[in-house]
CHARMM-style PDB file with segment names, atoms N, HN, CA, C and O in Angstrom:
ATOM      1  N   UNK     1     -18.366 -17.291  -4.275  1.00  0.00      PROA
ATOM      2  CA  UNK     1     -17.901 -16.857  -2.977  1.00  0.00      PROA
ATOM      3  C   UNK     1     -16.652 -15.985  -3.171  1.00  0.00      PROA
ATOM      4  O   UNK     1     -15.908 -15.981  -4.152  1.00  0.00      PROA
ATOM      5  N   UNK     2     -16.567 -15.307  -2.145  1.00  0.00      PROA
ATOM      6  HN  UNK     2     -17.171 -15.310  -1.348  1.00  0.00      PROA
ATOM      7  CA  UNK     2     -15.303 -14.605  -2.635  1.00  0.00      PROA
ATOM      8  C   UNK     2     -14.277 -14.324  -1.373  1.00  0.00      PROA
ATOM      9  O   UNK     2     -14.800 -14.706  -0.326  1.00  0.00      PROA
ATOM     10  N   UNK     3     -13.037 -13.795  -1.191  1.00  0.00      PROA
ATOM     11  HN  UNK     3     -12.613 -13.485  -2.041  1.00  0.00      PROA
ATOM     12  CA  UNK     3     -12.407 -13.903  -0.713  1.00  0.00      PROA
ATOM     13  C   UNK     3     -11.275 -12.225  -0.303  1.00  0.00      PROA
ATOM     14  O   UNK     3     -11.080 -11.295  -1.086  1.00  0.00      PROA
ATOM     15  N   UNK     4     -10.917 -12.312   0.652  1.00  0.00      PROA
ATOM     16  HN  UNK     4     -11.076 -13.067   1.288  1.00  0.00      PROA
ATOM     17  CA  UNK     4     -10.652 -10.445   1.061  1.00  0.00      PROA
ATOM     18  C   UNK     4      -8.803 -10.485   1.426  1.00  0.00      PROA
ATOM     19  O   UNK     4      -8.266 -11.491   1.890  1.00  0.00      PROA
ATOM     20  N   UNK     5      -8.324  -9.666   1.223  1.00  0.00      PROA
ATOM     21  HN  UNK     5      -8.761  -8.849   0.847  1.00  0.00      PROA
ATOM     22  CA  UNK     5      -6.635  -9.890   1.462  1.00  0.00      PROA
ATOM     23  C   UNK     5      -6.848  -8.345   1.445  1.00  0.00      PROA
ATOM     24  O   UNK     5      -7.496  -7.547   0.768  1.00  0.00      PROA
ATOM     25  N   UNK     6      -5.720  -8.286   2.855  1.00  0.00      PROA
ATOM     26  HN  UNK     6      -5.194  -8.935   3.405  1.00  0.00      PROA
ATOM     27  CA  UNK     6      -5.207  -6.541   3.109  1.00  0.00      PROA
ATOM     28  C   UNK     6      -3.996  -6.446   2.435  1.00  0.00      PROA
ATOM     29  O   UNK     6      -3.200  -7.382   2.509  1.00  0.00      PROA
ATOM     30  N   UNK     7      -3.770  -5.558   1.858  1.00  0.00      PROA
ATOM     31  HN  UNK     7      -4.416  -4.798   1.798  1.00  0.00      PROA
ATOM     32  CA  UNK     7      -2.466  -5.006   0.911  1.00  0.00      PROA
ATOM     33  C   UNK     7      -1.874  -3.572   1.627  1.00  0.00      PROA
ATOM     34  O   UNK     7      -2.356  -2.464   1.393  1.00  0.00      PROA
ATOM     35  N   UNK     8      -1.180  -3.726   2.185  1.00  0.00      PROA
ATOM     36  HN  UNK     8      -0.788  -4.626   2.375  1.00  0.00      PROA
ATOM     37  CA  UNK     8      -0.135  -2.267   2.820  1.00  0.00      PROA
ATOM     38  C   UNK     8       0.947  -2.063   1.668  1.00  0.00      PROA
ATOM     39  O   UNK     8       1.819  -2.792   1.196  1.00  0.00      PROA
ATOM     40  N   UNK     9       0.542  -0.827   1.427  1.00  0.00      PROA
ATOM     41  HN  UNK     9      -0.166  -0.234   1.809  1.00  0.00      PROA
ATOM     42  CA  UNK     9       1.810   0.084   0.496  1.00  0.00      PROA
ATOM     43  C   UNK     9       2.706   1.048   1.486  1.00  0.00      PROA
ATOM     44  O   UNK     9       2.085   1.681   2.339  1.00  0.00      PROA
ATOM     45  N   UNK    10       3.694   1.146   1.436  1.00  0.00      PROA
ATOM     46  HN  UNK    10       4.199   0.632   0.743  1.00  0.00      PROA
ATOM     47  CA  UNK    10       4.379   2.562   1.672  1.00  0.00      PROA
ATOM     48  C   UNK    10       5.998   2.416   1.744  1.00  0.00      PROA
ATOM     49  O   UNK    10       6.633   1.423   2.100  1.00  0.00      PROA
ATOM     50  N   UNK    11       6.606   3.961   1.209  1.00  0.00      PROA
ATOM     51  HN  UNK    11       6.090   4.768   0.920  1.00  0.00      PROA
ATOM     52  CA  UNK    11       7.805   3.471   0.459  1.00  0.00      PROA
ATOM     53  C   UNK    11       8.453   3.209   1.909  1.00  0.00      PROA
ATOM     54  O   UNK    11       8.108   3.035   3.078  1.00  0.00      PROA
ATOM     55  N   UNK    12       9.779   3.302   0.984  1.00  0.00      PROA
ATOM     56  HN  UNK    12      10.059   3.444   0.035  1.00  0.00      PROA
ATOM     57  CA  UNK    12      11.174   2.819   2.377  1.00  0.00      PROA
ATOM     58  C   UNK    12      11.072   3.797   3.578  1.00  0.00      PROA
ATOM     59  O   UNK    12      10.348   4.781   3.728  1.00  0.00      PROA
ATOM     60  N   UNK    13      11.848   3.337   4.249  1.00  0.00      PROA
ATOM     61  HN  UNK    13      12.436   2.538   4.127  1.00  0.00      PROA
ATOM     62  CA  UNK    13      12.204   4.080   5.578  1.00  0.00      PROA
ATOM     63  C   UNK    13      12.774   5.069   5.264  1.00  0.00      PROA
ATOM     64  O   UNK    13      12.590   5.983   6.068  1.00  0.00      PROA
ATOM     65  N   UNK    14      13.723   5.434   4.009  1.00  0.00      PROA
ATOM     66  HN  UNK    14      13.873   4.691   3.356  1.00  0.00      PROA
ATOM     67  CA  UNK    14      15.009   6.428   4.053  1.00  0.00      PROA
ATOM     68  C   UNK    14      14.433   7.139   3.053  1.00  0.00      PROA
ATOM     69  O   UNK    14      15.118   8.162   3.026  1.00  0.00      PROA
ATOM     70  N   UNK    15      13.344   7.266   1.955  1.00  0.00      PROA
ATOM     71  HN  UNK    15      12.788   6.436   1.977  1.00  0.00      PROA
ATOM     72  CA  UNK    15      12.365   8.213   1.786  1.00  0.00      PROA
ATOM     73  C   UNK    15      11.295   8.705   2.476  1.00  0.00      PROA
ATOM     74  O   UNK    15      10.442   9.371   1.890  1.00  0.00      PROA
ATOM     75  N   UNK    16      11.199   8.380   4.065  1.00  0.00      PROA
ATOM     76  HN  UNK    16      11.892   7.839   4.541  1.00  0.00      PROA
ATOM     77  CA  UNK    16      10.475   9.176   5.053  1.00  0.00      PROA
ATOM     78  C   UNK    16      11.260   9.870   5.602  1.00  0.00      PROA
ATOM     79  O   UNK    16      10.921  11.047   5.725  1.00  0.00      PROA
ATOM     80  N   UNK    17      12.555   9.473   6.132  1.00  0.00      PROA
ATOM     81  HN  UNK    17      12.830   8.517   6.032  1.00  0.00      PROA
ATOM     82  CA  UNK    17      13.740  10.404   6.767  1.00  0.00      PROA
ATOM     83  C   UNK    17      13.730  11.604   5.656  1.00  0.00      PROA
ATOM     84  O   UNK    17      13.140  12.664   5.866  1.00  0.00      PROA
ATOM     85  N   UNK    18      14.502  11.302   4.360  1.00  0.00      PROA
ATOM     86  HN  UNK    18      14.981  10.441   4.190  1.00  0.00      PROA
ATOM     87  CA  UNK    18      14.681  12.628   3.517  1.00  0.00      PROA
ATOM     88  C   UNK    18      14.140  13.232   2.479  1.00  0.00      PROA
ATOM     89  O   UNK    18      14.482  14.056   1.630  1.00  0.00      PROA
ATOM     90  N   UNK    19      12.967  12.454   2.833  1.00  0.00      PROA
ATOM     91  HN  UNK    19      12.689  11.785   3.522  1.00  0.00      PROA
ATOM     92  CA  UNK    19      11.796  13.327   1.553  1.00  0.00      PROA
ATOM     93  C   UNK    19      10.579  13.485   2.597  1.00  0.00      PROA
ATOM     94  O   UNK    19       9.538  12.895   2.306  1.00  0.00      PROA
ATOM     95  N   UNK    20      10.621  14.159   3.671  1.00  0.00      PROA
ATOM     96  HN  UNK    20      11.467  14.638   3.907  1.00  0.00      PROA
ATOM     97  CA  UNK    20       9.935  14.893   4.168  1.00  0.00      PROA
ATOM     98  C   UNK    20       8.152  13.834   4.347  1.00  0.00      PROA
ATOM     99  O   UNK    20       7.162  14.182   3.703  1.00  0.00      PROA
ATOM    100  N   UNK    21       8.135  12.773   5.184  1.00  0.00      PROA
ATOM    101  HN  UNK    21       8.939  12.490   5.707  1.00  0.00      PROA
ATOM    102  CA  UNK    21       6.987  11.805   5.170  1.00  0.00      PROA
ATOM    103  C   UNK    21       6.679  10.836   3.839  1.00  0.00      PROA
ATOM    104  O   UNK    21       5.624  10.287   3.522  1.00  0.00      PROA
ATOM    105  N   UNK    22       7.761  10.826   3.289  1.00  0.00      PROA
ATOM    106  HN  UNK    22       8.618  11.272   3.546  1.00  0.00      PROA
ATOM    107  CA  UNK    22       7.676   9.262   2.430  1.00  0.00      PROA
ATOM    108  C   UNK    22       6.223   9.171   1.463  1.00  0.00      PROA
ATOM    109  O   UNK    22       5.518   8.162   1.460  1.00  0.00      PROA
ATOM    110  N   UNK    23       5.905  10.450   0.625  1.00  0.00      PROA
ATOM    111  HN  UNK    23       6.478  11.270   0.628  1.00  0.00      PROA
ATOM    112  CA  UNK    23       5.393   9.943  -0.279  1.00  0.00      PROA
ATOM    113  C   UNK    23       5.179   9.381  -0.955  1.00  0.00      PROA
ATOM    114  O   UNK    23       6.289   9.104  -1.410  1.00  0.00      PROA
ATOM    115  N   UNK    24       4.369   8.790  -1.606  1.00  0.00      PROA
ATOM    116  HN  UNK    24       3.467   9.015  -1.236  1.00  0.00      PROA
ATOM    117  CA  UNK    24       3.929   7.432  -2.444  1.00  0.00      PROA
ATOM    118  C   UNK    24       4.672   7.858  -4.035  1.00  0.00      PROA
ATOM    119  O   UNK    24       4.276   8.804  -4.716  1.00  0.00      PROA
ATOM    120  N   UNK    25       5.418   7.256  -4.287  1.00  0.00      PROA
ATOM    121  HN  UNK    25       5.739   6.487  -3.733  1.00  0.00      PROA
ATOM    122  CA  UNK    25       5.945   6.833  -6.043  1.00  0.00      PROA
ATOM    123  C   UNK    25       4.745   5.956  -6.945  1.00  0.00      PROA
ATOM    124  O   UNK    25       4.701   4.751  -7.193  1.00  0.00      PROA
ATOM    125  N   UNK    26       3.916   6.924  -7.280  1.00  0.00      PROA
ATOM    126  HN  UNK    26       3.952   7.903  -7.079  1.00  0.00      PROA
ATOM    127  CA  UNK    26       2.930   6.444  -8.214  1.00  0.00      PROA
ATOM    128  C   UNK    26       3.576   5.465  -9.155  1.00  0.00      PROA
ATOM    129  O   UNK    26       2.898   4.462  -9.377  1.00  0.00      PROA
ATOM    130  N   UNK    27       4.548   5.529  -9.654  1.00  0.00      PROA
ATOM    131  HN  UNK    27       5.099   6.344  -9.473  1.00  0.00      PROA
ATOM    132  CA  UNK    27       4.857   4.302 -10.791  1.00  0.00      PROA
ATOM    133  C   UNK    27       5.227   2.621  -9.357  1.00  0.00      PROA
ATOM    134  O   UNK    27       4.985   1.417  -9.441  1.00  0.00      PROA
ATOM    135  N   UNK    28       5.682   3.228  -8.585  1.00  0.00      PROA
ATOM    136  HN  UNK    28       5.879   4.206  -8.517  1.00  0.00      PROA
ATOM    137  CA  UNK    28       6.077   1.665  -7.975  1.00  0.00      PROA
ATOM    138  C   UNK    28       4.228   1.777  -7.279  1.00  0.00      PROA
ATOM    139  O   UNK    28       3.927   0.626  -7.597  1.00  0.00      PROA
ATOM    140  N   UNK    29       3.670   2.014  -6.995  1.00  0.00      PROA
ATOM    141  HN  UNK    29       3.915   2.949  -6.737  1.00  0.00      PROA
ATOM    142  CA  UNK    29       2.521   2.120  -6.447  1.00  0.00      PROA
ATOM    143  C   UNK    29       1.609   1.311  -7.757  1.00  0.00      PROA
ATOM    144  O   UNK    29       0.889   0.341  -7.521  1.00  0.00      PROA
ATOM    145  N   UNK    30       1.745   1.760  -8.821  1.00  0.00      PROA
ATOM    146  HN  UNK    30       2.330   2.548  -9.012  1.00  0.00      PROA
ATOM    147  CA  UNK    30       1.377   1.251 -10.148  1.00  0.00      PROA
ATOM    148  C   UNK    30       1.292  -0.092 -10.454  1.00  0.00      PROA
ATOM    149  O   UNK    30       0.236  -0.715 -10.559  1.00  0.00      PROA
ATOM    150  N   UNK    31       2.631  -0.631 -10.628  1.00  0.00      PROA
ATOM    151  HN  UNK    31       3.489  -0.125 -10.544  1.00  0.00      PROA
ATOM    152  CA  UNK    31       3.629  -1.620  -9.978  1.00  0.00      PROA
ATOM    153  C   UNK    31       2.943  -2.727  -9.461  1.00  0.00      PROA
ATOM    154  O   UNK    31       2.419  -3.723  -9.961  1.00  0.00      PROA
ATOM    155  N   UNK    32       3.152  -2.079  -7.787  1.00  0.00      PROA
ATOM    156  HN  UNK    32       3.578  -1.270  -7.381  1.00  0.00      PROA
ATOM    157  CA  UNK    32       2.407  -3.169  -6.853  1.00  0.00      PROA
ATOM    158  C   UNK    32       1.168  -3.752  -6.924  1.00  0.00      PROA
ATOM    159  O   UNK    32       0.977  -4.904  -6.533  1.00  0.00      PROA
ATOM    160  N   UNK    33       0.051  -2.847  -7.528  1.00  0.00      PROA
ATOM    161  HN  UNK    33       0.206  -1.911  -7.845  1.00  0.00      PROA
ATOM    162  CA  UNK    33      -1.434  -3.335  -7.828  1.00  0.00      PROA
ATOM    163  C   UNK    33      -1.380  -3.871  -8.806  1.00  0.00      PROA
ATOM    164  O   UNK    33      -2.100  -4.868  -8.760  1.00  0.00      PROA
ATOM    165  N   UNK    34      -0.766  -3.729  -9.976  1.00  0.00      PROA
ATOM    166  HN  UNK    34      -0.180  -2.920 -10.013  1.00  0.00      PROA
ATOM    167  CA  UNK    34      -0.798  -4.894 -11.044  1.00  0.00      PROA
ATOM    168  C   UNK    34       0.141  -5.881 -10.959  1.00  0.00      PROA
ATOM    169  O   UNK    34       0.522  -6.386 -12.015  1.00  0.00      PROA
ATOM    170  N   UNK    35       0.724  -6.371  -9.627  1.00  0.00      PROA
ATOM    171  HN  UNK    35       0.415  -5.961  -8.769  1.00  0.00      PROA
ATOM    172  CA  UNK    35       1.242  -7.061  -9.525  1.00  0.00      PROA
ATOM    173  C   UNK    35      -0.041  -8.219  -8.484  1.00  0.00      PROA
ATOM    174  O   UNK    35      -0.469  -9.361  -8.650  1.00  0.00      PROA
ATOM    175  N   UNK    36      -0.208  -7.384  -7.678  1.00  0.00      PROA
ATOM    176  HN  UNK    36       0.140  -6.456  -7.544  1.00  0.00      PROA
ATOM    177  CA  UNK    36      -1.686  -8.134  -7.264  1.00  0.00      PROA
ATOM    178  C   UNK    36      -2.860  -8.452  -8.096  1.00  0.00      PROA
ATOM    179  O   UNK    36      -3.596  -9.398  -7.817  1.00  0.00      PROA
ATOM    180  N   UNK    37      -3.003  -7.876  -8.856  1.00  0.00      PROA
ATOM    181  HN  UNK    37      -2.405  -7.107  -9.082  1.00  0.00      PROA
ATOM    182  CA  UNK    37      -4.196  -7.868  -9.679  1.00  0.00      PROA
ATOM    183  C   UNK    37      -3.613  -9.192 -11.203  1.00  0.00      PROA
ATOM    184  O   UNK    37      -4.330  -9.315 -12.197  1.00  0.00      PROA
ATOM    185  N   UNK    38      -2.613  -9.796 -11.087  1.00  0.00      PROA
ATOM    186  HN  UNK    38      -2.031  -9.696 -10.280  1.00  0.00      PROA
ATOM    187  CA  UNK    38      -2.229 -10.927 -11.721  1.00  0.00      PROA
ATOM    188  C   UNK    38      -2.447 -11.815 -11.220  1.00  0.00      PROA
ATOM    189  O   UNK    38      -2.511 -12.804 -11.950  1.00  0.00      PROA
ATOM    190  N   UNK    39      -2.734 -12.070  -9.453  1.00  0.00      PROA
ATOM    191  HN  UNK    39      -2.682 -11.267  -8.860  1.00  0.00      PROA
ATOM    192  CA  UNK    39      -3.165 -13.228  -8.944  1.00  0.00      PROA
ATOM    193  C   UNK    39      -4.979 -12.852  -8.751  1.00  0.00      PROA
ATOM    194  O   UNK    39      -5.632 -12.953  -7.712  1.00  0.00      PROA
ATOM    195  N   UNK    40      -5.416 -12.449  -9.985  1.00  0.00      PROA
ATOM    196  HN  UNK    40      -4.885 -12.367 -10.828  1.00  0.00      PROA
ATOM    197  CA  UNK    40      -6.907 -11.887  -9.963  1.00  0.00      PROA
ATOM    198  C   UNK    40      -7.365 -11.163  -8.653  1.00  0.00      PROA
ATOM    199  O   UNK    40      -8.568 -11.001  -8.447  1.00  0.00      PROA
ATOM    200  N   UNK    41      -6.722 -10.865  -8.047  1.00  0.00      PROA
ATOM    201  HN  UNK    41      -5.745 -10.997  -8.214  1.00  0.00      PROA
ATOM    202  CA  UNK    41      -7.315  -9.177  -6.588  1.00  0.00      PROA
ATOM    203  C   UNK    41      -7.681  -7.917  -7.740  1.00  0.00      PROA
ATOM    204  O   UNK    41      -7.306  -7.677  -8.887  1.00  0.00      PROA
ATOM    205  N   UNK    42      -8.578  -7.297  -6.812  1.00  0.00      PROA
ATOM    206  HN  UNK    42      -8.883  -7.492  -5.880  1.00  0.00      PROA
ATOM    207  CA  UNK    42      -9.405  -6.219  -7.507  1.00  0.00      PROA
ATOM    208  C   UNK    42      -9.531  -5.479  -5.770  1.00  0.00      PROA
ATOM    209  O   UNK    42      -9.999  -5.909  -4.716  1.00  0.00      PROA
ATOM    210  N   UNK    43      -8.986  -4.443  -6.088  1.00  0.00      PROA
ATOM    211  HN  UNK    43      -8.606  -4.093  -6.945  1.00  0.00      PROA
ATOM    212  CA  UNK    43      -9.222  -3.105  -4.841  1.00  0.00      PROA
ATOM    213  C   UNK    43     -10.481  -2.861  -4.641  1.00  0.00      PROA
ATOM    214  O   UNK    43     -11.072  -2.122  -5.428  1.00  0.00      PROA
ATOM    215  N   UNK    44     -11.131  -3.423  -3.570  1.00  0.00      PROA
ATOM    216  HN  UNK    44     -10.652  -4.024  -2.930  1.00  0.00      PROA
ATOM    217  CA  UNK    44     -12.333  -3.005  -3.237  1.00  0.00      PROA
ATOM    218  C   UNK    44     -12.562  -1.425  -2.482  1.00  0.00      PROA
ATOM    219  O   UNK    44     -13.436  -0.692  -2.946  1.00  0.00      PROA
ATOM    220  N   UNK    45     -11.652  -0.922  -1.200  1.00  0.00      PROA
ATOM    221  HN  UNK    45     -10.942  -1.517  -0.823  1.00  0.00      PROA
ATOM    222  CA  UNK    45     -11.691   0.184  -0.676  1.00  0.00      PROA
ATOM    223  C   UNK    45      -9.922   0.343  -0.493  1.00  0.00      PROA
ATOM    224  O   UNK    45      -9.083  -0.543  -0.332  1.00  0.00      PROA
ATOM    225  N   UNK    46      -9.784   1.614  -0.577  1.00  0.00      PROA
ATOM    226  HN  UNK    46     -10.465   2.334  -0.709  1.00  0.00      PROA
ATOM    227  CA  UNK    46      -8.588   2.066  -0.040  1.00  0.00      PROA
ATOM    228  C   UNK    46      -8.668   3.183   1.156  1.00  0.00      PROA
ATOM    229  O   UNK    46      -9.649   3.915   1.289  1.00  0.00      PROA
ATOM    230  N   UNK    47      -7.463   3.230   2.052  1.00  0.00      PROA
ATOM    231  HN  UNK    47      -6.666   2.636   1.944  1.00  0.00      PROA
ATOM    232  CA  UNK    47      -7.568   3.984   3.277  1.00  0.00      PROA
ATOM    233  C   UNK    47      -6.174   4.767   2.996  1.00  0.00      PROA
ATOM    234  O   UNK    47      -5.587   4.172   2.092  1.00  0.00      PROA
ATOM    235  N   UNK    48      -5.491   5.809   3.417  1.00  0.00      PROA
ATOM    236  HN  UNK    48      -5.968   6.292   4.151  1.00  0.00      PROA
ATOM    237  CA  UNK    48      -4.515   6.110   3.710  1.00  0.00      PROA
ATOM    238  C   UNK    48      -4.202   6.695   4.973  1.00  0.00      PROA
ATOM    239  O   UNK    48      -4.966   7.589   5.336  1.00  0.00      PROA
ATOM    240  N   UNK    49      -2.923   6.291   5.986  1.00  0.00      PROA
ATOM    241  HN  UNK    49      -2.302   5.565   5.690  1.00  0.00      PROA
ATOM    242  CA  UNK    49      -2.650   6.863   7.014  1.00  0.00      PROA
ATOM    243  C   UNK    49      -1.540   7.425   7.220  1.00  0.00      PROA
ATOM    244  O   UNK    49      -1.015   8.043   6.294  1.00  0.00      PROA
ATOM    245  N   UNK    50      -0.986   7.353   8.344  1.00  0.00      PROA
ATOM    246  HN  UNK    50      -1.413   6.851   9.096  1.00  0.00      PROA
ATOM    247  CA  UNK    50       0.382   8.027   8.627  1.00  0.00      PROA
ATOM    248  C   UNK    50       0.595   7.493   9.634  1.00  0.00      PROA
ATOM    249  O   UNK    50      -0.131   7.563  10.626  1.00  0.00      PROA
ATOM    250  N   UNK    51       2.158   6.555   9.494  1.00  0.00      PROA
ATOM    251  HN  UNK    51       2.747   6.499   8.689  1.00  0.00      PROA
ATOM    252  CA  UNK    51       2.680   5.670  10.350  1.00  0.00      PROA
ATOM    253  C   UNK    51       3.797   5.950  10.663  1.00  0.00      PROA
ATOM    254  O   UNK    51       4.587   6.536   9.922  1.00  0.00      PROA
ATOM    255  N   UNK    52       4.151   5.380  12.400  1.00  0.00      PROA
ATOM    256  HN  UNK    52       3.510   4.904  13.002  1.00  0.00      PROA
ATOM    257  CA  UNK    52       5.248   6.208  13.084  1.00  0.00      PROA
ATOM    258  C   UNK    52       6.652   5.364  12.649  1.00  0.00      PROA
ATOM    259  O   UNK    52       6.676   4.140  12.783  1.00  0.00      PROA
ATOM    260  N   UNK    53       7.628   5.984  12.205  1.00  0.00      PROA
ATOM    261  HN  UNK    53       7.609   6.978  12.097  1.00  0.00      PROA
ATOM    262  CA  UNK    53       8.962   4.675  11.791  1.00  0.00      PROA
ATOM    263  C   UNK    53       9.687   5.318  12.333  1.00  0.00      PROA
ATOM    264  O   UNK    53       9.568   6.479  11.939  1.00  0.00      PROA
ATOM    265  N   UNK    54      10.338   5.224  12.981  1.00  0.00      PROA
ATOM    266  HN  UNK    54      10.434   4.282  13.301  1.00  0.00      PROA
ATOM    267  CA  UNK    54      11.642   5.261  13.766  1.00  0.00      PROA
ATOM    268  C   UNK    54      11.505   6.065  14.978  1.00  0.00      PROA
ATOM    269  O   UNK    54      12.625   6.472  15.288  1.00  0.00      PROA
ATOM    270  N   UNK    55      10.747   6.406  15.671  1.00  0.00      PROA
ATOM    271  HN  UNK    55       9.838   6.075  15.419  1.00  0.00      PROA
ATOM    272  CA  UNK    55      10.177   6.976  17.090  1.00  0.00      PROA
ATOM    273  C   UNK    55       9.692   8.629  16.550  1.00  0.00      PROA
ATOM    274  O   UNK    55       8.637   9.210  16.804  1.00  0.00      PROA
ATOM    275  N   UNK    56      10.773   9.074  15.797  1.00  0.00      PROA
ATOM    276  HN  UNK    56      11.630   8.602  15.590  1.00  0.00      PROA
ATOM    277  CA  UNK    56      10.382  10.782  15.299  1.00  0.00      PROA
ATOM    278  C   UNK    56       9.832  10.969  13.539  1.00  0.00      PROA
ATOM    279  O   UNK    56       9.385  12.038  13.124  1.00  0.00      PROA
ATOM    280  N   UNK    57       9.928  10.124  12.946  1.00  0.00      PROA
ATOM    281  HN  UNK    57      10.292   9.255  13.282  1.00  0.00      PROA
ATOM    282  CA  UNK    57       9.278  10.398  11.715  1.00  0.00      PROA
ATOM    283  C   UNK    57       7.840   9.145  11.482  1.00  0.00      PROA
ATOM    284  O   UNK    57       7.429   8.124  12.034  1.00  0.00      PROA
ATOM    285  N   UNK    58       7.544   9.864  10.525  1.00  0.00      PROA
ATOM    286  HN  UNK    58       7.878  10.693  10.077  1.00  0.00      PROA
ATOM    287  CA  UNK    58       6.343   9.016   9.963  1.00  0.00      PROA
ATOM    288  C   UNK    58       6.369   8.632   8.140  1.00  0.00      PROA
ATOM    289  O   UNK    58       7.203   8.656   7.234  1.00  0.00      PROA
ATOM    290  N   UNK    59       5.272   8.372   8.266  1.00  0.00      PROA
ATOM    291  HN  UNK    59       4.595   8.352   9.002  1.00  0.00      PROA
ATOM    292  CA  UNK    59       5.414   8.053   6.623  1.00  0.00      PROA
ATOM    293  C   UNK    59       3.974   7.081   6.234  1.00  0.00      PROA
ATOM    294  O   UNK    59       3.311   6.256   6.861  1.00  0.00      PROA
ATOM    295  N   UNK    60       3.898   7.770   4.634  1.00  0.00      PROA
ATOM    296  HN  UNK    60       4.437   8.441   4.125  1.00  0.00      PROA
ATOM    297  CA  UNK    60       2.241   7.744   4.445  1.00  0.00      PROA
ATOM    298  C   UNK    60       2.219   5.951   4.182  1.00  0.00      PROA
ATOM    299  O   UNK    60       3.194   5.456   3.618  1.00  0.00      PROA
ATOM    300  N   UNK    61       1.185   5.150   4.578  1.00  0.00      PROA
ATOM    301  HN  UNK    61       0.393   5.553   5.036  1.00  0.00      PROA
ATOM    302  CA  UNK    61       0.773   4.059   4.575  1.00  0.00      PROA
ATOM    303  C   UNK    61      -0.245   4.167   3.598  1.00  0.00      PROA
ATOM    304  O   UNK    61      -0.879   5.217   3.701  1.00  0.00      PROA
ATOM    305  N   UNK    62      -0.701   3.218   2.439  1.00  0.00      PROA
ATOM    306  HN  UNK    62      -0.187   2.364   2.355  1.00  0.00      PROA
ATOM    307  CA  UNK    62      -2.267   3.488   1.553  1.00  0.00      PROA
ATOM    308  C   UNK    62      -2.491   2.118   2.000  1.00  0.00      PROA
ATOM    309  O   UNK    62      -1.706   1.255   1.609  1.00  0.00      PROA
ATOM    310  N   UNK    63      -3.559   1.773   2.849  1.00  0.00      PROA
ATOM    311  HN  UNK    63      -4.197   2.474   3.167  1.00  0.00      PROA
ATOM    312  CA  UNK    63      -4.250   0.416   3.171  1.00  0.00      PROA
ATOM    313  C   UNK    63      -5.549   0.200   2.291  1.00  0.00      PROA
ATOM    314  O   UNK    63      -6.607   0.828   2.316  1.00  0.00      PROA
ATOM    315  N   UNK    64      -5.067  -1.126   1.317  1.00  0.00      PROA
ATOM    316  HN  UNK    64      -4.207  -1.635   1.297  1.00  0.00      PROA
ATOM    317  CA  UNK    64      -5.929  -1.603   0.141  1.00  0.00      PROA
ATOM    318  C   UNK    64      -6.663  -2.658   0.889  1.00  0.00      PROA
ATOM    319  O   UNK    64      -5.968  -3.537   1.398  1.00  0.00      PROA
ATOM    320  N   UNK    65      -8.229  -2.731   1.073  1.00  0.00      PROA
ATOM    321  HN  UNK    65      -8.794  -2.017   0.659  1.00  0.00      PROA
ATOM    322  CA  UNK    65      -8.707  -4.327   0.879  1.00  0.00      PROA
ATOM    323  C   UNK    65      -8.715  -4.545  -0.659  1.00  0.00      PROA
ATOM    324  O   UNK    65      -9.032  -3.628  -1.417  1.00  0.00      PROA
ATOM    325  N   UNK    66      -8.459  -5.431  -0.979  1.00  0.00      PROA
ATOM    326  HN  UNK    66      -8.201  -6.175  -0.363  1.00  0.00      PROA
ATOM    327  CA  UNK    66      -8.792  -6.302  -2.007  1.00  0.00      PROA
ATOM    328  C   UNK    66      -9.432  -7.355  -2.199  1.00  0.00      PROA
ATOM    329  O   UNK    66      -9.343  -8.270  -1.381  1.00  0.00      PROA
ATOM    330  N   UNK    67     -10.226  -7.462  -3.330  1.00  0.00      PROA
ATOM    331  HN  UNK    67     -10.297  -6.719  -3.995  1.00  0.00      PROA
ATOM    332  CA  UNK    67     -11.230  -8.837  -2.973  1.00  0.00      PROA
ATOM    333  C   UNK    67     -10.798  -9.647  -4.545  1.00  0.00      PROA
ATOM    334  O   UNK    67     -10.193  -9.184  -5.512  1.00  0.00      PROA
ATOM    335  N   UNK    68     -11.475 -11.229  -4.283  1.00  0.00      PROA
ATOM    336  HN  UNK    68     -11.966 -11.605  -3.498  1.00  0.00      PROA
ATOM    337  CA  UNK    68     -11.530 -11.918  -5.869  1.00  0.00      PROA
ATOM    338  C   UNK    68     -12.601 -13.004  -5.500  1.00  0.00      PROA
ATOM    339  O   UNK    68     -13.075 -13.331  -4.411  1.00  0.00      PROA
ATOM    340  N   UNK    69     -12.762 -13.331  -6.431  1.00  0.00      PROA
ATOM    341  HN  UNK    69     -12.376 -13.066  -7.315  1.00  0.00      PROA
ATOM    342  CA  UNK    69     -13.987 -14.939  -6.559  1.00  0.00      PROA
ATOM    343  C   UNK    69     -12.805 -16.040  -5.780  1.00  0.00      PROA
ATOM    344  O   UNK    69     -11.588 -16.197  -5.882  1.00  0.00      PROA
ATOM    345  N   UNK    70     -14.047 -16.759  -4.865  1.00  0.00      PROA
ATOM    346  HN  UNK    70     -15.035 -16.631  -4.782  1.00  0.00      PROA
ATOM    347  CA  UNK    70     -12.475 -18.094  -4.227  1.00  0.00      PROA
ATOM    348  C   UNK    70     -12.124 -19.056  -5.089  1.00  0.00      PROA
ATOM    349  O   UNK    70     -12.988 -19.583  -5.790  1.00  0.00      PROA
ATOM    350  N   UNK    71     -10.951 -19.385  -5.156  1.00  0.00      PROA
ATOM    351  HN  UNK    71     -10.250 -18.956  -4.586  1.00  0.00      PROA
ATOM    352  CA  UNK    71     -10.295 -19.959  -5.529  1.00  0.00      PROA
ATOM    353  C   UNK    71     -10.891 -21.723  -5.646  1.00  0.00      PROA
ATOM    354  OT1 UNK    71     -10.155 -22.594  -6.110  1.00  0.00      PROA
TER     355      UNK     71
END
């Protein structure tokens, strides 16, 4: 049987203010999935969006399902 967990990435607030929509830092992005993938998660689909933070800026969101065998 297996089991599904949503994983939201996206950087800080104050790299959407001054880096122009808060692109993703592939090494902390790196990071975070093998940090999930130690409690055995495996990325089944990924999505990316664009989310509103502070009424006038945004900033990129990557929405992971992840799946594993249950526990």
């Amino acid at each position: 049987m297996k089991e599904y967990k949503v994983f939201l990435y996206s950087e800080n607030v104050f790299s959407s203010i001054f880096f122009n929509g808060g692109k993703v830092n592939p090494l902390r992005l790196t990071e975070a999935l093998n940090e999930q993938a130690e409690d055995g998660w495996e990325v089944k689909t990924m999505e990316k969006e664009n989310r509103r933070t502070l009424l006038f800026f945004t900033r990129e969101t990557l929405v992971f399902i992840l799946e594993r065998n249950k526990k």
